[in-house]
Backbone as CSV, one residue per row, in Angstrom:
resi,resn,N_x,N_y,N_z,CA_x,CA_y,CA_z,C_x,C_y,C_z
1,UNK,72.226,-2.413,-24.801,71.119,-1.466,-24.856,69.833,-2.192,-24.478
2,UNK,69.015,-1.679,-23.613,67.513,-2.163,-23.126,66.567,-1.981,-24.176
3,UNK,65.568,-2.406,-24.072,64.817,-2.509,-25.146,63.043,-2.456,-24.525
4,UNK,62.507,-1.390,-24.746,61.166,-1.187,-24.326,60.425,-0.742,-24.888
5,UNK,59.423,-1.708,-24.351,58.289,-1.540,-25.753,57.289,-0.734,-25.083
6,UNK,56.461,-0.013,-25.683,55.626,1.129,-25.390,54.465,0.500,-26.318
7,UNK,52.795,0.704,-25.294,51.966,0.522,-25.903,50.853,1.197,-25.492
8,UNK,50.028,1.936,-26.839,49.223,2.624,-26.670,47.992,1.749,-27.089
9,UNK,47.229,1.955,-26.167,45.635,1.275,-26.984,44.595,2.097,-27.634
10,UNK,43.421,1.529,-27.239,42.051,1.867,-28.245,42.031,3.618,-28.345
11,UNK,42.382,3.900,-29.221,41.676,5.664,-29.500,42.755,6.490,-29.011
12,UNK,43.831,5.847,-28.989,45.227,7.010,-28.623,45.442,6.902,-30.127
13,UNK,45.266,6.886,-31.084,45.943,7.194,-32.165,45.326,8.513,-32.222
14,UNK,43.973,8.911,-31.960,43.478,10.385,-31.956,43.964,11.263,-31.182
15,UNK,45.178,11.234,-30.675,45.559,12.255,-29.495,45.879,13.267,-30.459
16,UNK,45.890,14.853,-30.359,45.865,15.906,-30.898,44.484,16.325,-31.623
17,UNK,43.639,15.287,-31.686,42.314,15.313,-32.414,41.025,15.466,-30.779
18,UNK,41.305,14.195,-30.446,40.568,13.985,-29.247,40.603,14.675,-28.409
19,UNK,39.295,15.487,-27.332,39.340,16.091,-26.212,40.628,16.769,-26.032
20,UNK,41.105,17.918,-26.684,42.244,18.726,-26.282,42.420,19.324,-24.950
21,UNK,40.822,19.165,-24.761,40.892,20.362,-22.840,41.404,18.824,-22.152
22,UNK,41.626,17.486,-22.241,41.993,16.640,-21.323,43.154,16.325,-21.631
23,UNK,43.388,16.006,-23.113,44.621,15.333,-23.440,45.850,16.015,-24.603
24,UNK,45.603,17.638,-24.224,46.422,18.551,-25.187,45.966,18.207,-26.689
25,UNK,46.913,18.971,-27.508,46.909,18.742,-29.085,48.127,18.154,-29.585
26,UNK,48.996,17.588,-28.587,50.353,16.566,-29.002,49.669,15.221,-30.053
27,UNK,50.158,14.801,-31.026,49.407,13.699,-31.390,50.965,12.569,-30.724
28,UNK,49.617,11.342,-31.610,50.653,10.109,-31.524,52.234,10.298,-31.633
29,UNK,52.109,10.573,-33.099,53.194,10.703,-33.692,54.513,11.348,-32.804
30,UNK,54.020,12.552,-32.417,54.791,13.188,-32.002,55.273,12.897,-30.435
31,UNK,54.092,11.884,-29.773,54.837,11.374,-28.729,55.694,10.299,-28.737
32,UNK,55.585,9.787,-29.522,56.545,8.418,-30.185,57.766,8.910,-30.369
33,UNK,58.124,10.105,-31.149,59.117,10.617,-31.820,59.926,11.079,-30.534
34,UNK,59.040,11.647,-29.285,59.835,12.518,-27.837,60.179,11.226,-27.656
35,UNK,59.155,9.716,-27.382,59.828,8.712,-26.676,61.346,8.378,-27.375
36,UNK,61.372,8.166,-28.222,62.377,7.933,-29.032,63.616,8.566,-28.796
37,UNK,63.117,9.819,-28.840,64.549,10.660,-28.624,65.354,10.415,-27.209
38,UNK,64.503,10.657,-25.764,64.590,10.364,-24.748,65.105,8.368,-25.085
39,UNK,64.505,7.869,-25.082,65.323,6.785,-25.110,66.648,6.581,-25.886
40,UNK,67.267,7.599,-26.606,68.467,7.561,-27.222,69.014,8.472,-26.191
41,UNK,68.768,8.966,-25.331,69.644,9.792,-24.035,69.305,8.799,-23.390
42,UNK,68.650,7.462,-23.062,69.068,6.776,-21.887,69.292,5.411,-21.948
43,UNK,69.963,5.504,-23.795,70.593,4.159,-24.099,69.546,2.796,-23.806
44,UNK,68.588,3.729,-24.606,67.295,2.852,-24.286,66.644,2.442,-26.000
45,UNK,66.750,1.284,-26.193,65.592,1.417,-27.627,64.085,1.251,-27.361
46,UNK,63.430,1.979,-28.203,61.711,2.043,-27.793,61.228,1.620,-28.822
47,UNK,60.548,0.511,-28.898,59.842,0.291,-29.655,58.390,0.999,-29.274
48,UNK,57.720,1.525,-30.109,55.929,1.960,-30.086,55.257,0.838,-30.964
49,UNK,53.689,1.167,-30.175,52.891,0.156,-31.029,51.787,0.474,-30.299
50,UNK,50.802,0.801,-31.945,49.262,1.432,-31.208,48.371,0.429,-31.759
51,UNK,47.376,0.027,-31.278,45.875,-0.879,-31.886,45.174,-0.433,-31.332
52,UNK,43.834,-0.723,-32.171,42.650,-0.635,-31.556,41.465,-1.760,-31.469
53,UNK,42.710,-2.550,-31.785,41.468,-4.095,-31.619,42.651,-4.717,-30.584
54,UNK,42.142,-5.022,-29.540,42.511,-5.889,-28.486,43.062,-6.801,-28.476
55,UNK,42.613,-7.951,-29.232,43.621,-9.308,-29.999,45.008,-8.936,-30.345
56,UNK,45.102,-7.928,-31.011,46.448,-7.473,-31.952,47.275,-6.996,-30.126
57,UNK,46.496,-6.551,-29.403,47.091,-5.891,-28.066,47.546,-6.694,-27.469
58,UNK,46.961,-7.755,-27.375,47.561,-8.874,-26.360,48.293,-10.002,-27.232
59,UNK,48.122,-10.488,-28.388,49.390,-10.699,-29.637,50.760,-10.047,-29.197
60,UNK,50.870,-8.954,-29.108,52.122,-7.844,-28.827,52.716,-8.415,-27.850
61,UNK,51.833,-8.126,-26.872,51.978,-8.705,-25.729,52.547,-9.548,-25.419
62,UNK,52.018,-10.941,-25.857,52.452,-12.115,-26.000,54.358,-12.263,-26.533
63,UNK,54.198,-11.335,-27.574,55.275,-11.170,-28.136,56.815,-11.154,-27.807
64,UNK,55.892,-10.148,-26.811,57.109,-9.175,-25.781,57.612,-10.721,-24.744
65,UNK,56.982,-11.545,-25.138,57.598,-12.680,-23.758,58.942,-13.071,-24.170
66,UNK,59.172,-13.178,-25.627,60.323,-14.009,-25.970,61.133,-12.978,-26.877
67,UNK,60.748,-11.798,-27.293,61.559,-11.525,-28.586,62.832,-10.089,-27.409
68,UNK,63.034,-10.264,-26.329,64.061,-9.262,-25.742,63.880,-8.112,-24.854
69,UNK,62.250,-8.062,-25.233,62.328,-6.616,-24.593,61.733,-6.854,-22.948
70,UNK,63.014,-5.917,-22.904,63.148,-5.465,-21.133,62.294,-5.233,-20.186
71,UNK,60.870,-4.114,-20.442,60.027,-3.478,-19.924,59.332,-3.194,-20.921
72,UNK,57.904,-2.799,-20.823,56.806,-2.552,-20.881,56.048,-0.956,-19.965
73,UNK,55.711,-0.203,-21.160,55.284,1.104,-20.485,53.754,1.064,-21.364
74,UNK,53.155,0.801,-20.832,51.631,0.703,-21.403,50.102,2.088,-20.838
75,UNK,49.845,2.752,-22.010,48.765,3.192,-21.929,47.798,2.389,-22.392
76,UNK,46.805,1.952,-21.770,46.053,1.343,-22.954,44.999,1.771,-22.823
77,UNK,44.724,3.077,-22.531,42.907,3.874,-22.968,42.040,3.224,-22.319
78,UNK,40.978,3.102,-22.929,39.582,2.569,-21.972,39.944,1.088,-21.651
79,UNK,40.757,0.254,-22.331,40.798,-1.003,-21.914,41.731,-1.440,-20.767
80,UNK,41.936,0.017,-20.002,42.574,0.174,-18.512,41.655,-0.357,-17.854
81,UNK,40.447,0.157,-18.049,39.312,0.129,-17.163,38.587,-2.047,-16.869
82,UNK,38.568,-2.104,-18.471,37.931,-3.672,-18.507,38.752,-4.686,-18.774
83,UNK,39.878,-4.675,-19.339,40.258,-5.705,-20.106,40.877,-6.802,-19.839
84,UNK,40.322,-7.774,-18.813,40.861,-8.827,-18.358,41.769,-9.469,-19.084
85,UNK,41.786,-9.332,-20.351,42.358,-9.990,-21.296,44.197,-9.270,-21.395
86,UNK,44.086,-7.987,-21.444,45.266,-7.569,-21.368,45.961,-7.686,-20.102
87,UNK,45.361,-7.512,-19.219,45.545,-7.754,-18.005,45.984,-9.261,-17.701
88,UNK,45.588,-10.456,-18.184,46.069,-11.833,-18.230,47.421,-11.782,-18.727
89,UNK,47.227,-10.761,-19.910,48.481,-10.967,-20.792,49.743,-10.388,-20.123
90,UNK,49.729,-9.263,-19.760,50.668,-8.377,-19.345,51.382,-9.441,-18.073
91,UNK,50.093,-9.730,-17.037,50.731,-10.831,-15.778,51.723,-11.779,-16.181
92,UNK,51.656,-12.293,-17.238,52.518,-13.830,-18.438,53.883,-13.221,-17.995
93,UNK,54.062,-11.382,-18.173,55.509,-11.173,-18.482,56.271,-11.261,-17.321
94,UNK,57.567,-11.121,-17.376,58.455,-11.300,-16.548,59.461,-10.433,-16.303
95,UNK,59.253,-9.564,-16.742,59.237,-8.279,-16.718,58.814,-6.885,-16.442
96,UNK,59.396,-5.847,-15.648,58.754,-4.749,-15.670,57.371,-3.996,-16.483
97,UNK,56.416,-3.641,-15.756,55.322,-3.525,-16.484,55.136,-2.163,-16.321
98,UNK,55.207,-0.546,-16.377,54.686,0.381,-16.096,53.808,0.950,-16.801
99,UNK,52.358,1.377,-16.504,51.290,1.928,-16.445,51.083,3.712,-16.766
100,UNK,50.375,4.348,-18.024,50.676,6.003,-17.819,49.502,6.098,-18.270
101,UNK,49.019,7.425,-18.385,47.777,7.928,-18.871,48.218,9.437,-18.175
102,UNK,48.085,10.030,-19.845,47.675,11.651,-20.241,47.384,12.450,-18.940
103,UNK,45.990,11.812,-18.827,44.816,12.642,-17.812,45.149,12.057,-16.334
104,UNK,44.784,12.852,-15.255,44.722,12.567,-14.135,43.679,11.594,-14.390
105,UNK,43.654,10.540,-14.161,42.234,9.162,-14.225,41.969,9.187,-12.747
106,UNK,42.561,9.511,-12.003,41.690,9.558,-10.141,40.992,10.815,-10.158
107,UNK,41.072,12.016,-10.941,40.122,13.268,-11.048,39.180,13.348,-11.927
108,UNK,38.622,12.320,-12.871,37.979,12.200,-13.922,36.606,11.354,-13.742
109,UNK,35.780,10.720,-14.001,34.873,9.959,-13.986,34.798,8.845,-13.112
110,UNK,34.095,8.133,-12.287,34.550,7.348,-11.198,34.949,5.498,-12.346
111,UNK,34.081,5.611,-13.221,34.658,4.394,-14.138,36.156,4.564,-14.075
112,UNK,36.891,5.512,-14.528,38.225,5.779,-14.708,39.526,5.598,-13.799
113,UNK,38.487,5.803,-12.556,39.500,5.899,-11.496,39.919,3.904,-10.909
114,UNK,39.484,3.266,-11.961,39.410,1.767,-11.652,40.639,1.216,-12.894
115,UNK,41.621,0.609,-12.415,42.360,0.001,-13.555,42.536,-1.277,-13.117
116,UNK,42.148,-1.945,-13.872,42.357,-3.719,-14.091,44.069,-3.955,-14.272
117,UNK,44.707,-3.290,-15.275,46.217,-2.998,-15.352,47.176,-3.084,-13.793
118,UNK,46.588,-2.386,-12.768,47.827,-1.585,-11.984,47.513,-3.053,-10.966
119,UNK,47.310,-3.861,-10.719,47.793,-4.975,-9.979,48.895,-5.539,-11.147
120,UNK,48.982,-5.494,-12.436,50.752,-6.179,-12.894,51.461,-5.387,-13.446
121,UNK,50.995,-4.411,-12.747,51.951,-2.774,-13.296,52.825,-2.855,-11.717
122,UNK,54.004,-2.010,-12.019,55.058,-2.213,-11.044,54.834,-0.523,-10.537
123,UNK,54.322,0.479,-11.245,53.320,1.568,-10.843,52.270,1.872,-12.112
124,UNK,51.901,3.465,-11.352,51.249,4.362,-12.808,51.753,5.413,-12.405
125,UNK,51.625,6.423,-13.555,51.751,7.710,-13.722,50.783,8.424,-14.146
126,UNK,49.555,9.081,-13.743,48.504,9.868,-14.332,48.571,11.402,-14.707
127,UNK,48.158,12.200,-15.290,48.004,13.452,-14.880,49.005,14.451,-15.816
128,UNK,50.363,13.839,-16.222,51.363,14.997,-16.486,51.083,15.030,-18.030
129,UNK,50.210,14.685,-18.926,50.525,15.030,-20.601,51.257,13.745,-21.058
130,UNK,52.124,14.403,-22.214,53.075,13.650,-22.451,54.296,13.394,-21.623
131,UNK,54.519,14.143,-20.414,55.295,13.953,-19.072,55.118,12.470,-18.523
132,UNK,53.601,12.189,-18.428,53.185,11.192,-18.331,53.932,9.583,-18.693
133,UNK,54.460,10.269,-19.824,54.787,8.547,-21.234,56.421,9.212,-20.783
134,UNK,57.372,10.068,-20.526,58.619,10.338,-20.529,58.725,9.942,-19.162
135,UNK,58.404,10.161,-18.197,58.640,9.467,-16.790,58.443,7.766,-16.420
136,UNK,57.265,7.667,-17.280,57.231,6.086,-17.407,58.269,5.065,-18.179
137,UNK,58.713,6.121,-18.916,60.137,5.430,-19.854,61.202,5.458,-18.774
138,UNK,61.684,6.527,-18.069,62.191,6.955,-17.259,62.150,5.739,-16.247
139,UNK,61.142,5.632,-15.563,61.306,4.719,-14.682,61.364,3.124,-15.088
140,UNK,60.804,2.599,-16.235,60.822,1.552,-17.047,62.406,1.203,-17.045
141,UNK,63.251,1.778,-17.628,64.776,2.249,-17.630,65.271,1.553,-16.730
142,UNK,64.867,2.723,-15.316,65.677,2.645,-14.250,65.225,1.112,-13.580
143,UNK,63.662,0.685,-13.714,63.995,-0.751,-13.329,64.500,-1.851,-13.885
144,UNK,65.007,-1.631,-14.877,65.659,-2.921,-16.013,67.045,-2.624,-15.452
145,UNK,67.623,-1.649,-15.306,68.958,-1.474,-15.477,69.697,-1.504,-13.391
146,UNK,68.610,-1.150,-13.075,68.409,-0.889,-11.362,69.189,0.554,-11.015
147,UNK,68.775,0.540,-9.457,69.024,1.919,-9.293,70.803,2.318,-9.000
148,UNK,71.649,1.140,-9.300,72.247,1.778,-8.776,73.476,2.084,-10.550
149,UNK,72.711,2.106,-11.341,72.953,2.917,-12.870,72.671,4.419,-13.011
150,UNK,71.967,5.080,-11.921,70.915,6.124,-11.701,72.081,6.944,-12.088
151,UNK,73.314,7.117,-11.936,74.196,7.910,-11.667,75.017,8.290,-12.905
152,UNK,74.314,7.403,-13.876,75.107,7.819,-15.081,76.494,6.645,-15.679
């Protein structure tokens, strides 16, 4: 079984609270719980893990180098935009890195449309909701395992 860790950053723990006209009324919780399920249909374990202090983000991070896990599906909120630091960290891995966010971020604010992330992201996914975090698992999956598992 693969093993992927999912990480949400600064101020996704408010999802269902925060801006509903951008990012629905799904909370955390309940996207953790879809990842979860979906990764038990694709013989996938998911670990989640939310912070909002940066250190603890790239700690994880760090983490993820030695303790198994496969891929990496990372939202990480505004610290898409700056965070050299996660961005150092994430490059370390050796492993699949994929990139999601809620909101379309190329239709939103021109700060937004900039991610420090997607040079050691292997893609992104913007725009679909929580579609968003299930396709990124989805494809996280399919690059650990390669495509030619696609088939079942």
């Amino acid at each position: 079984m693969k093993k992927v860790l999912v990480l949400h950053g600064i101020n996704l723990n408010m999802f269902g609270k925060r801006d509903p006209g951008q990012y629905g009324t799904i909370t955390l919780d309940e996207i953790d719980r879809r990842l979860a399920k979906l990764g038990d249909e694709l013989r996938a374990a998911v670990e989640c893990f939310q912070t909002n202090h940066e250190g603890e983000m790239v700690e994880r991070i760090h983490q993820a180098h030695g303790d198994g896990t496969d891929a990496v599906v990372i939202n990480a909120g505004a610290w898409t935009h700056y965070s050299y630091g996660i961005m150092d960290a994430l490059g370390i891995l050796t492993i699949p890195v994929v990139e999601v966010h809620m909101s379309h971020v190329h239709a939103r604010e021109a700060f937004r449309r900039t991610s420090v992330v997607a040079p050691v992201a292997r893609g992104q996914i913007s725009g679909f909701g929580v579609q968003s975090y299930l396709l990124g698992l989805r494809a996280a999956v399919e690059l650990v395992q390669g495509p030619e598992s696609a088939d079942g």
